[in-house]
N, C-alpha and C positions, 0 to 999 in steps of 0.2 A: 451414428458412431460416437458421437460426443456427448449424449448421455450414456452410453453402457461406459464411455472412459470416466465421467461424474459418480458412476456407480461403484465401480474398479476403486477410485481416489477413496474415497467411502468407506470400503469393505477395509480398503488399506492400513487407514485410519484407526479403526474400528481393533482390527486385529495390532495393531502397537499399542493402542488403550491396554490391551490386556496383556500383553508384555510385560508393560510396565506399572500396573497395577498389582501384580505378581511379586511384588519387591518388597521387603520387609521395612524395607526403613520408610518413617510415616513423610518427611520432609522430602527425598527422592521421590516420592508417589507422588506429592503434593504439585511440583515442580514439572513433572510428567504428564500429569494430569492437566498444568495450566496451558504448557508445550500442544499437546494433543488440542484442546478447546478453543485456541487464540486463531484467531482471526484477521489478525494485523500481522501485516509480512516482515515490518522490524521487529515488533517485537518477537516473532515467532523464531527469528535469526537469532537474537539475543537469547532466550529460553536455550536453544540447541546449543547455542556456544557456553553457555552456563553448566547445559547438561554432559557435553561431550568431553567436559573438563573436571567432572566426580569422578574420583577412582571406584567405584561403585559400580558405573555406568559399565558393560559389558559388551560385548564384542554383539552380538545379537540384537540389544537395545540401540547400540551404536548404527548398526544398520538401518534400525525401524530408524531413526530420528532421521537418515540422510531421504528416506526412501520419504518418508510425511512430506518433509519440506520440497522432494522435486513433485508431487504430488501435489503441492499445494499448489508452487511456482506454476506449473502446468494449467493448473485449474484458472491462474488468475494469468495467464495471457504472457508468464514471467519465462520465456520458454530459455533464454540463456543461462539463469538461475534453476531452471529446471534440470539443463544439460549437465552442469555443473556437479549437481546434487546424485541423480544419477551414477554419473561416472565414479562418484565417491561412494555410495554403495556399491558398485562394484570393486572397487579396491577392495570394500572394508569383508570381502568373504568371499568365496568361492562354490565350486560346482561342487565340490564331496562337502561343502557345510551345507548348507542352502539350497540344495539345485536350483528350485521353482522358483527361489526370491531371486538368484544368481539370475538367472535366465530372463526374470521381468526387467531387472534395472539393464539388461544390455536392450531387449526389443523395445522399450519405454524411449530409450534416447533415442531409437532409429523413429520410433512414432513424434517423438520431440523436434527432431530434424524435419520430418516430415511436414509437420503442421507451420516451421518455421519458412518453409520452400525451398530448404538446404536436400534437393532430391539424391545428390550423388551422395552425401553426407550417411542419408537418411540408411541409401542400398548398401555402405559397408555396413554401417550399426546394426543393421537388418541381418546380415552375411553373417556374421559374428553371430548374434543369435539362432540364426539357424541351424548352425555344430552345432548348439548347445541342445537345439528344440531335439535334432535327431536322439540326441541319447534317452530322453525324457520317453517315457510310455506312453501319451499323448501323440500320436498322428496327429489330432487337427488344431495342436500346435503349430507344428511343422506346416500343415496347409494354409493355417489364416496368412503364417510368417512370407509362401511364397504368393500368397495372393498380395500380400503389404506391397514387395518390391513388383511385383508384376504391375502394381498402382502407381510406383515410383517411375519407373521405366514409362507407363503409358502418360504420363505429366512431363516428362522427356522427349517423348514423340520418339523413345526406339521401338519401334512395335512389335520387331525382332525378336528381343527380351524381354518385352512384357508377354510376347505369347507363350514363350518359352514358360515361364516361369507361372501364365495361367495354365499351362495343361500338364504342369505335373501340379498343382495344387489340386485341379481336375480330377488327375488321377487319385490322388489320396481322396477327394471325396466321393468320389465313386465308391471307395470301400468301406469309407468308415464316417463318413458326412450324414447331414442330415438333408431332405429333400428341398428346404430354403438354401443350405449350400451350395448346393448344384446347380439350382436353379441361378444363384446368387454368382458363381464363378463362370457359368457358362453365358449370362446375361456382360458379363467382363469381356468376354472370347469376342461376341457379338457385336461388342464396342470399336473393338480395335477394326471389326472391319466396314463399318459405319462411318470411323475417321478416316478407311482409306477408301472411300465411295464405294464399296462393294456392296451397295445395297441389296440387292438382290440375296447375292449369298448370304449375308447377313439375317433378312426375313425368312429364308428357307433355314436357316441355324434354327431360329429360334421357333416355326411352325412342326418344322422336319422333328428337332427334339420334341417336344412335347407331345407331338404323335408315339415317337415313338416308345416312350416314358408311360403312355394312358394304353397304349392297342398294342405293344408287340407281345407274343404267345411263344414260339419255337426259335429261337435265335438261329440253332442251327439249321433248320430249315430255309428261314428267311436268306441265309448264308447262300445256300444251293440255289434257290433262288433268283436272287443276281446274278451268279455264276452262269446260270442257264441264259438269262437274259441275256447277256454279254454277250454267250455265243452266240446267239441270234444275231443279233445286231452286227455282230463282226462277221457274219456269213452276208449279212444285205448290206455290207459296205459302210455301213454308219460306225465309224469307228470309235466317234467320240462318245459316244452311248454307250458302246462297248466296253470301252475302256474305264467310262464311269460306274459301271455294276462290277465289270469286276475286280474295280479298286474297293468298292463298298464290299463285298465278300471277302478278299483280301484282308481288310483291314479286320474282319470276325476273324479269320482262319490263324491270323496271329497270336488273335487274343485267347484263344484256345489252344494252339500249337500242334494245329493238326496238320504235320508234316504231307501227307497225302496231296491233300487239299490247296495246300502250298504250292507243292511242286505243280500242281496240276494249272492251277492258278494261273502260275507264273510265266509257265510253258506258252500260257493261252495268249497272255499281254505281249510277251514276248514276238509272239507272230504277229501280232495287230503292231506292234510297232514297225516292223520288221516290214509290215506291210506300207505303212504311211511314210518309212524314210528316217524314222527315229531313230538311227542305227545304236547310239549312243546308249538309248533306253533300253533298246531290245536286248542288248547285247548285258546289262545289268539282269535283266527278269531272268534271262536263257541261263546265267549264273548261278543264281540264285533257286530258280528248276532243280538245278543238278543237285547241288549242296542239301536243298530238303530232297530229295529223292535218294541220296548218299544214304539218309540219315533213317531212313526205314527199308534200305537196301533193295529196293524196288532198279529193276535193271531196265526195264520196259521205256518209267518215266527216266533213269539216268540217259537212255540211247534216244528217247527223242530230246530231251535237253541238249546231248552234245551237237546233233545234227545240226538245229538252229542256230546252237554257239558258232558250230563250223560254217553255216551260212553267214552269218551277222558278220563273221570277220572275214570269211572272204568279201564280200563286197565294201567293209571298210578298209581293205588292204592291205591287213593285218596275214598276211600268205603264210605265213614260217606258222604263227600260232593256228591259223585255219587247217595246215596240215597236222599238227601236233593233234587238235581235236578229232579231225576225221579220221588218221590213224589208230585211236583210244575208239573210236566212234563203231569204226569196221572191224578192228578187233573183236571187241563186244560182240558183233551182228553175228560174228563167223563162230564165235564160243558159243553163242547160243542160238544159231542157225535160223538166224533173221536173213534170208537170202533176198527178201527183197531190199533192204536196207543195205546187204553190201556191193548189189546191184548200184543203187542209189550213191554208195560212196566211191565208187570206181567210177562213174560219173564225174561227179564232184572233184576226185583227186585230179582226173583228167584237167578240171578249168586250174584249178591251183598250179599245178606244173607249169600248164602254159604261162599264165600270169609268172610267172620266176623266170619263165625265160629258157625253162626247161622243156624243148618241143618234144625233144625225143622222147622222155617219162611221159608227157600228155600223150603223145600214141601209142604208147604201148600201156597207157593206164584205157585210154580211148578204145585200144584194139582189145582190153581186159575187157572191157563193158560190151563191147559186141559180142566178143566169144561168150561171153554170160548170154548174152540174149540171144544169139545162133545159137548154145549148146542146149539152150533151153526149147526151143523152136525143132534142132534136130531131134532131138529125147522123143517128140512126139512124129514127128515125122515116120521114125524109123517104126514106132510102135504100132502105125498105119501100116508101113510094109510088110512086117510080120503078117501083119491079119489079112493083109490081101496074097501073101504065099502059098499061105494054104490054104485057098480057094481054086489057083489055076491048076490047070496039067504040069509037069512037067516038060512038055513041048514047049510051052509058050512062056515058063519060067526065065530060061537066058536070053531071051528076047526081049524079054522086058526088062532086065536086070542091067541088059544091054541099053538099050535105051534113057532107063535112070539114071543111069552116071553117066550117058550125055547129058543127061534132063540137068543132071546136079552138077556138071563142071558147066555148064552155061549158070548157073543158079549161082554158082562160086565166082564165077566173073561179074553177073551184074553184082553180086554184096561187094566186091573188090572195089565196085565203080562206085557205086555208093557210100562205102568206107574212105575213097580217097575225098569224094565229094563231102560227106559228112566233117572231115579232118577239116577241109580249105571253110567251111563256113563255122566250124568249132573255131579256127584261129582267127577270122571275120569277125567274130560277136566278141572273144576275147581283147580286140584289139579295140571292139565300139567300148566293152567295159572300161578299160584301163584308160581310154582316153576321157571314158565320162567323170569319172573318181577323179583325174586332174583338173578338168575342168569346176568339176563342183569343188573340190581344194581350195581352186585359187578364186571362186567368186564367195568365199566363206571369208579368204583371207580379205576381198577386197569389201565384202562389208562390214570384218569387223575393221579396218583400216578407218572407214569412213564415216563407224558407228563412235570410233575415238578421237578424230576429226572433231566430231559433234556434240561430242562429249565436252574437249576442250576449249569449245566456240560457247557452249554455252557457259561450261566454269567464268572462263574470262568474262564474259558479258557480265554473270553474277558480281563477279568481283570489281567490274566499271561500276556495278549500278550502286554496292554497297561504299565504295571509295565514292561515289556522287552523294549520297545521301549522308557520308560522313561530313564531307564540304558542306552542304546544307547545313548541316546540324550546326557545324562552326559557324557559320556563318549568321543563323539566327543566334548563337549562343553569345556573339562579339557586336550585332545589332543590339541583343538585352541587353550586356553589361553597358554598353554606351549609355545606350535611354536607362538603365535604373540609374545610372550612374550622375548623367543630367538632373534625374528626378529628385534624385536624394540631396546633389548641391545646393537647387533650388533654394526649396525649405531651410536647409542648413546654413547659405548662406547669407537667410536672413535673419535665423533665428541668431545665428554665434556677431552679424553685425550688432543688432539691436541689444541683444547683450551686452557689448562693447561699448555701445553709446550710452549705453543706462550704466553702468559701472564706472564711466566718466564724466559721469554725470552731464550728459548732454544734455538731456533732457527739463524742462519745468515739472514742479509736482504735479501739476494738475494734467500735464501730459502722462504721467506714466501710464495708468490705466488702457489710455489705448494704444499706446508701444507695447505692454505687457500682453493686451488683446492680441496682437500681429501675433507676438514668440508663440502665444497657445496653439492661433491658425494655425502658422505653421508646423506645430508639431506636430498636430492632430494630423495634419498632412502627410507629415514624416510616417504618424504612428500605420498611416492608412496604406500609406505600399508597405510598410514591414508584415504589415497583416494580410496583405494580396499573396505574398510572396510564402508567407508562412503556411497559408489558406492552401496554396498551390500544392507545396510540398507536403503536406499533412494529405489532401486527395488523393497523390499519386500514391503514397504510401499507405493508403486505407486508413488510415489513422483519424478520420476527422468524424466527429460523431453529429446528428443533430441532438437540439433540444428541443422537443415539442412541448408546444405550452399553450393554454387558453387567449383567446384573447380576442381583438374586432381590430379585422383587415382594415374597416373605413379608416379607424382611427390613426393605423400604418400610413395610408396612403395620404392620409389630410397634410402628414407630418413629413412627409418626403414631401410634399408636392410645397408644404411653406420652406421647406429649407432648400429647395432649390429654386423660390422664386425670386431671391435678390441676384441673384446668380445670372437668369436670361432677363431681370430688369434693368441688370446694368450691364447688357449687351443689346438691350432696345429689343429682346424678342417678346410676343405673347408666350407664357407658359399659361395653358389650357388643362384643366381637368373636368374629365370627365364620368360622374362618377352613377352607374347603372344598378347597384347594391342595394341601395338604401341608406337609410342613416345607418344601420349596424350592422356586422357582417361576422360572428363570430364563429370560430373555428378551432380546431389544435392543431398548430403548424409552427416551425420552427420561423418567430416572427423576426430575428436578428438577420436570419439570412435572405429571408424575403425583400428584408428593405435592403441590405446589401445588394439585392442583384437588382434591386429598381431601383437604387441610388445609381447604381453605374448605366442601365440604357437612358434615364435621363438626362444626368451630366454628360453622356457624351453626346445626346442628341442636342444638349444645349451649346455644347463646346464645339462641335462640329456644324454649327449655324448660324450665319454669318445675318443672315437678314431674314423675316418671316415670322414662324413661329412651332412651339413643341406644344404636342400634345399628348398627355396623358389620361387612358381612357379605360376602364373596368365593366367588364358585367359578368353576368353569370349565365355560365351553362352547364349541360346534364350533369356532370360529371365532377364540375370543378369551377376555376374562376379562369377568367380569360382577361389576360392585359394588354395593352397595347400602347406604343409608345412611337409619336410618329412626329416627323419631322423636316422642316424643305432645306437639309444642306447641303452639303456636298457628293452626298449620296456615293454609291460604289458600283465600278464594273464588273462583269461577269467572274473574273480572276480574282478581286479581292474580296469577292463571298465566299469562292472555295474555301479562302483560309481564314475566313475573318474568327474562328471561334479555336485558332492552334493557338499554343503559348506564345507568348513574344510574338506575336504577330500585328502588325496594324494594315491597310491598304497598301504604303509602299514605306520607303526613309524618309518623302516628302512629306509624309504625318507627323511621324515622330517630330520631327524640323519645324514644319510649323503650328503643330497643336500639341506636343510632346505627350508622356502618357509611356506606360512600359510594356503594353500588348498584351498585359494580362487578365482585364477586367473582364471582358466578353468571354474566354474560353474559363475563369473561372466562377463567371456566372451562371456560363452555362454546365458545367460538371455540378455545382451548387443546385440547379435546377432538374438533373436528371437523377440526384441525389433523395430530392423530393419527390422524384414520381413525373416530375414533368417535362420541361422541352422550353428551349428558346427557339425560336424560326424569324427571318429574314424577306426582309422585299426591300431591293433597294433600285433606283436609274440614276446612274453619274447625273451630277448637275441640276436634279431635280430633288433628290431627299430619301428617307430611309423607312422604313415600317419593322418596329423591332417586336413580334407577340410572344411574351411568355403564356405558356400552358400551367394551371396549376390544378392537380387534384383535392379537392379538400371539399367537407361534408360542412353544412350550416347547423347549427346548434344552438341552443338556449344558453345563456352565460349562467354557469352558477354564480351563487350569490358572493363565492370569495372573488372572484373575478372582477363582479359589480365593485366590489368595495377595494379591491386593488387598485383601480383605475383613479380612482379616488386620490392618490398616493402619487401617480405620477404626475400630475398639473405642477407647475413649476414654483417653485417652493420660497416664500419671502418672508414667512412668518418662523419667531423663533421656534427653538424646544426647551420644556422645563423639565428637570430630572438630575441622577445621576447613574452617572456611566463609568463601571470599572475598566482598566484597559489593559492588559497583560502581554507587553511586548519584550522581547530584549533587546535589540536593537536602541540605544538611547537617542540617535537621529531620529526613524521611524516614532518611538516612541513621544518624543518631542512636537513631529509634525502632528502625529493624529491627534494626537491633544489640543495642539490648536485646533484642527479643524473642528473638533469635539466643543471647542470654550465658542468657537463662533459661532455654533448654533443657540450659544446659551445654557447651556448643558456644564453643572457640575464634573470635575473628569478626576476620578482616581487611579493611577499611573504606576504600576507594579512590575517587576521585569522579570519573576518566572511563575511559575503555576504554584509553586507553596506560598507562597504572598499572596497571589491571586485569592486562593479558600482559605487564609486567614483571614483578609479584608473582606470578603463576600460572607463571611460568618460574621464577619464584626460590623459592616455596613449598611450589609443587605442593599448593594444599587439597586435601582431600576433593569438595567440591560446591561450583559456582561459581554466583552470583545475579549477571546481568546485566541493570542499566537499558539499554533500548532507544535512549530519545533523553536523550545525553550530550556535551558538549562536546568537542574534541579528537580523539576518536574515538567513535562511534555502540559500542551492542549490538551490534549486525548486522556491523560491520566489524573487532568485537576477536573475536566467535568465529571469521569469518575466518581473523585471521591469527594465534591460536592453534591452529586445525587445521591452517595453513601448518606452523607451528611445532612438530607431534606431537601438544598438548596431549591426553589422550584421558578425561580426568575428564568426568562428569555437570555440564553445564553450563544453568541454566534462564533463562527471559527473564522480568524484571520488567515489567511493562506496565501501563496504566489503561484501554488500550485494550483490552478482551476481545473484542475480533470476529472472528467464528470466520473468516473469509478469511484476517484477520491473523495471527489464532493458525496456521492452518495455512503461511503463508507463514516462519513465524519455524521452524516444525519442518522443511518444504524446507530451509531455509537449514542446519540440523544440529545445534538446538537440544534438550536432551535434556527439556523439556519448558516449561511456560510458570506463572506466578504473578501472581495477578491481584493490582490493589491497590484497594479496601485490604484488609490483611492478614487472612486466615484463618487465625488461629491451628493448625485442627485439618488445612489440607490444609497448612500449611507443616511442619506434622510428620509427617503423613504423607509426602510427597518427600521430607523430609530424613532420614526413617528408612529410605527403601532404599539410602542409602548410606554412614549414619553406626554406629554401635555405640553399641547400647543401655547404659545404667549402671545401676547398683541407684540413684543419685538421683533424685528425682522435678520434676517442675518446679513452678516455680510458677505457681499458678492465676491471679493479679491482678497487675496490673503499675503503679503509679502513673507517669502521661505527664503527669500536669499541667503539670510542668517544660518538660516538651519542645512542650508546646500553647503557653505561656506564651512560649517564646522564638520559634521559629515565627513569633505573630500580632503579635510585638517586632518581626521585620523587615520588617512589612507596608510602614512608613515607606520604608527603603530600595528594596522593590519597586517600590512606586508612583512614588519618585523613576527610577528605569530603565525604568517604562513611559512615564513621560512624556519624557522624552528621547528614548528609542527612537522614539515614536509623533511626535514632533515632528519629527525627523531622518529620518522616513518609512524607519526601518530597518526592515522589515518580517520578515527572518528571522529578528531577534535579536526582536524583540515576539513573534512566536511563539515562540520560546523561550521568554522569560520566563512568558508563558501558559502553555506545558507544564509549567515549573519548577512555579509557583507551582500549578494545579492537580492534578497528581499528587501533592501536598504534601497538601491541603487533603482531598483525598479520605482519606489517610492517617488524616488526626487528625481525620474526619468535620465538616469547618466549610463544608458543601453548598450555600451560598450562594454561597462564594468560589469554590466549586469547582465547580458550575453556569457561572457567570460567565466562568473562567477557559477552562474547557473551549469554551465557545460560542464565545469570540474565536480559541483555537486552530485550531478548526474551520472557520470564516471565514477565515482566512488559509492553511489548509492548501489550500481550493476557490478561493482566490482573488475571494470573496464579500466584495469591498470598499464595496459599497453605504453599509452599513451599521455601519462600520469605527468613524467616532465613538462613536456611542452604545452600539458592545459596552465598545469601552475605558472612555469613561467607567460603563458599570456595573461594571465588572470595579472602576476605583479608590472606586465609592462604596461598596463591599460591603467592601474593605481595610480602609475607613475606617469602616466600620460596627461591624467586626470589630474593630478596635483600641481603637472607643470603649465596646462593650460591658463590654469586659477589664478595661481604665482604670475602668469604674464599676464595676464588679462588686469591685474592688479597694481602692476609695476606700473613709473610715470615713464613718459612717452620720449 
């Protein structure tokens, strides 16, 4: 589905190319032309607002540009800017200009919602379009559109509406579908009852169709068929066989509308129900008999429809309408001289009278049915007597004539006796009926009583169990803020003492070094739960991508296992490794997160081990690499394995308390690790120790040779660099710091603050290696390598960015970029790039750099920022406030002041998506954090 929508984006594209190529004036083409070809999502915004603002520009062009850009937004994962874009070609025309365009920008945004998980969103946007599909000449418009929401519905779990809405799409492609359609919409049917365990019927859907799809010949044959079946089966008592052939004929006789067949059908079901108790059913079929039988005037199937009607409701106790049909019923019989049918309802009226309470109408409807059946009984009698009259003498004639009518007033008394007797056992079985009909009443009433009972035992239960699992939730939610909260002070509260002390100069010079040491720990500490935490929420949100890259696992594991070994040697543990590989072990695996999740079983099997020793151990098998990390400490019972791998979880509070920690390592090593393909698993016995194995899948390989020669690069770096290096920041802090870091390697630094200086001085200099900021006044990153590639320029040129996202980084290496650097600064990978193109010196660098100066001036201009954001933000200059955001936060990350630069970065973010909701209250926290920042410095500075 998401190439044919890559294809669609394409065609779209394609067809506004020639819109607007269509246009006389050469400058609008030109402009149209660059709009259609850009690739870059600002500037492609820029082009359109350029374009949408020519009086040239025309109501149809104006549509294609809205329609490109959700098109584009769409294609690049921008689905709010898509929705956006959308809904404004819809504005921008209608169903009598446009149908077919009208009609994509409304289903476009229901598939936009879709793909975003906005399902109810998705079904009105959907809704909407499908008025519109109706009027279009396309049917399997109309079909895809209710197979769309029948998709929405079944990711809802109403399966109700998603059936609904698969079997009229069903229906349209029955007539006008293609045979992947069908197969495609009825394979959807088969789903929903998959989810509701109906497996069986499910298999029989999808075998039953395709039989019948490859082998059926005569439909309406096959129709009679079942039909026949049926009746068998409901003559041997199997009724549910019965029933199910002749609901399969049924359902033909519909679709044909062969009123006969119907009635006859229905007639049939009706009995079988009628038969089984189904009063309710039967009494619908017996109806619906009549009605097809109205409808081709057939009197035959009308009079046995009514009789069943009239059965069905006398025994539902429905009397008043039971007689209303058997009077219609007997009628009939007598106009068209059914006498044994109003034999049959003189019967019948008889039970109804009585049941009313009417005895006297029951006997003389009762004595109606006898005299039917004596006059019928005499008729032949008498016709016997004739025929033996004239056979005798007359002698013997009144003698016997004599005798008959004694014969026959004895004859008259026993039927008298029998008619009183037949009467006393008619109102005996009347009275079993009417007392059984109350009895089944009231045990209908007392199981639905108890079936609602059950109903509301179990609601309530649901609703104990989900109000317990909210407490849970709180509860772990108020255990994390405690412990991150602890965690965070920690760190903080030694880095902001030790700042205090060195700013008061407590300190001796030759101590700074390792006071300045502590602040880094600590940071690096700080910086390591903000990354657990960030790590966390980027998983739950799909958002976190790997990077796989070349490289030798040994070399991973050597390197975790020395930086954890001051760590259990000043706890008196042995740390052990054990290493099964070999010397090399290379592979493509994402290696940041690997050592990530064996930094954390190791540290906490060190941190959790009081006496003994850790061991870390590797080897290989079929499939992949196997690690294991084991340990004699405090080990875990049964109950705190279950949860050792939820969020915020540790064994109990007595952890947090005395080993502290925020619960989040284990569960996000272990999503980290299912991410890759593999599995974390456990073995632990309170009191004795723990066995942590990561699973990893990963193939061994031969290193290419840029691999060999990268490695090269990371060994730790003490010799200078010789060269020079351009550097293109705006930021005058940032721009400040990297320069030193640049002069302490030895390195020449030329310091330019936007991209038209930048390819002035690269034409006039020609550095060694260029450092380009991305977002710059005057000219952008992105637009001075441009037009230094225009220009020859053919030096190694890298992009300065804060934004590392890997879409991004790969967009800025398209563009011709010789590679990318994040900020803030890594000292050991910015010497690494700059050492593939600089010359090594015997000088060494220095290790420590004092920026206090440069922190100091920095959070000096926070005054002046805050005065350009509020300007900005009052004058509703909204480009230039995002700027100042990007300025000031790519700053702030620099010199680590995370508050500011949390801050800064969320307002940028909101104004890049156009997320003005919220617009106030990001600014105002962006200026309280400035002002935070400047009052700390100000005290921290003040005498005591």
């Amino acid at each position: 589905m998401f190439t044919s929508l890559r294809i669609s984006l394409l065609t779209a594209i394609l067809i506004g190319c020639s819109v607007f190529f269509s246009q006389p004036s050469f400058a609008i083409s030109s402009l149209f032309k660059q709009f259609s070809e850009s690739e870059q999502w600002q500037e492609k915004q820029q082009l359109a607002k350029k374009l949408l603002k020519q009086d040239s520009t025309n109501q149809e062009q104006s549509l294609d540009i809205y329609l490109q850009l959700a098109d584009f937004a769409l294609d690049k994962g921008n689905f709010s800017a898509a929705v956006k874009n959308y809904q404004l070609a819809e504005q921008s025309t209608s169903f009598a200009a446009t149908p077919k365009r009208y009609f994509r920008s409304l289903k476009m945004q229901g598939v936009t919602y879709y793909y975003q998980g906005l399902m109810q969103q998705a079904v009105l946007a959907y809704s909407k379009a499908l008025s519109v599909a109706k009027k279009l000449p396309e049917p399997i418009a109309e079909a895809n559109l209710l197979s769309n929401i029948g998709l929405a519905y079944f990711d809802m779990f109403n399966m109700d509406q998603a059936l609904k809405y698969y079997k009229e799409a069903k229906d349209i492609y029955e007539e006008h579908g293609s045979e992947q359609d069908k197969a495609d919409i009825l394979h959807n049917i088969a789903g929903i009852y998959i989810r509701l365990s109906s497996y069986d019927i499910a298999l029989d859907m999808y075998r039953e169709t395709l039989e019948i799809f490859q082998k059926l010949g005569d439909e309406d044959g096959v129709a009679q068929s079942y039909g026949n079946i049926g009746v068998a089966y409901s003559e041997l008592g199997q009724y549910q066989l019965s029933l199910h052939y002749y609901q399969r004929a049924l359902r033909y006789y519909q679709e044909t509308n062969n009123a006969y067949f119907l009635s006859s059908r229905h007639a049939n079901i009706a009995n079988v129900y009628l038969r089984t108790g189904d009063l309710e059913l039967a009494l619908s079929h017996a109806e619906k008999a009549v009605e097809f039988a109205k409808q081709i005037d057939n009197k035959t199937l009308e009079l046995a429809g009514l009789l069943s009607q009239a059965k069905i409701e006398l025994l539902q106790g429905k009397l008043a309408e039971a007689e209303a049909t058997l009077t219609t019923s007997v009628f009939m019989a007598k106009q068209y001289k059914d006498d044994l049918r109003v034999q049959d309802g003189a019967g019948m009226m008889a039970l109804i009278k009585s049941g009313k309470g009417d005895y006297a109408g029951a006997v003389a409807s009762f004595d109606k049915f006898v005299r039917s059946f004596k006059s019928e009984q005499s008729l032949k009698l008498l016709k016997s007597m004739g025929e033996l009259q004239s056979q005798i003498q007359a002698s013997q004639l009144n003698q016997e004539i004599v005798e008959l009518k004694q014969q026959q007033h004895v004859q008259e008394l026993e039927m008298s006796k029998q008619r009183q007797l037949g009467i006393m056992l008619f109102i005996l079985f009347v009275m079993i009926v009417v007392t059984g009909i109350t009895i089944y009443r009231r045990s209908i009433e007392k199981g639905a009583k108890e079936q609602l009972s059950l109903m509301v035992a179990k609601r309530t239960k649901e609703l104990e169990e989900t109000a317990e699992q909210l407490r849970s939730a709180n509860e772990i939610k108020s255990q994390f803020l405690a412990n991150i909260s602890h965690e965070i002070r920690t760190p903080l509260t030694a880095i902001l003492g030790q700042t205090d002390n060195l700013m008061n100069g407590f300190y001796k010079p030759e101590q700074l070094n390792d006071e300045l040491a502590v602040i880094q720990k600590q940071s690096d500490h700080l910086k390591e739960l903000i990354n657990d935490v960030l790590d966390i929420s980027k998983i739950e949100a799909n958002k976190l991508e790997l990077s796989l890259k070349e490289g030798d696992l040994v070399r991973l594991l050597t390197d975790v296992h020395s930086m954890l070994s001051g760590q259990a040697k000043d706890k008196g543990l042995n740390f052990a490794f054990h290493n099964e590989l070999g010397e090399q072990f290379y592979s493509q695996l994402d290696f940041t997160r690997i050592k990530q999740i064996l930094i954390n079983l190791c540290a906490n099997a060190i941190k959790f081990t009081n006496q003994g020793e850790v061991e870390l151990k590797v080897s290989q098998v079929e499939q992949g690499v196997w690690f294991r990390v084991a340990d004699t400490g405090i080990g875990m019972n049964a109950e705190q394995l279950k949860q050792i791998f939820e969020c915020f979880r540790q064994g109990d509070n007595s952890i947090s308390r005395r080993f502290g920690g925020t619960g989040l390592g284990l569960s996000l090593s272990q999503q980290l690790a299912m991410m890759m393909g593999g599995y974390i698993s456990v073995e632990s016995e309170l009191n004795k120790g723990s066995i942590f194995s990561f699973y990893l899948p990963c193939k061994e390989h031969t290193p290419s040779s840029e691999t060999v020669e990268l490695t090269k690069y990371v060994q730790p770096v003490t010799k200078g660099l010789s060269g020079k290096v351009l550097l293109a920041e705006d930021h005058p802090d940032n721009r400040r710091l990297i320069s030193r870091y640049l002069e302490s390697m030895g390195l020449e630094v030329i310091a330019v603050e936007n991209g038209e200086q930048a390819v002035e001085q690269c034409l006039k200099e020609f550095p060694d290696v260029v450092l380009l900021d991305i977002q710059m006044p005057v000219l952008d990153g992105l637009q001075a390598l441009k037009l230094l590639q225009e220009c020859g320029f053919t030096q190694p040129v890298y992009a300065l960015t804060a934004n590392a996202i890997s879409h991004e980084i790969d967009s800025y290496l398209e563009a011709g970029f010789t590679g990318y650097l994040a900020k803030p600064i890594d000292k050991k990978v910015f010497y690494t790039q700059l050492a593939k193109h600089c010359k090594k010196d015997g000088a060494t660098t220095k290790s420590q750099h004092d920026m206090s100066d440069l922190v100091a001036s920095f959070i000096n201009s926070f005054e002046h920022e805050s005065a350009l954001i509020q300007q900005h933000f009052a004058a509703h200059e909204l480009f230039n406030l995002q700027q100042d955001a990007h300025r000031i936060g790519g700053a702030a990350k620099m010199f680590a002041l995370d508050d500011v630069a949390m801050s800064a970065m969320a307002l940028e973010l909101a104004l890049k998506q156009d997320k003005l909701t919220d617009l106030t209250g990001l600014v105002a926290q962006l200026l309280e954090q400035l002002h935070n920042a400047s009052v700390d410095q100000n005290s921290s500075i003040s005498p005591s």
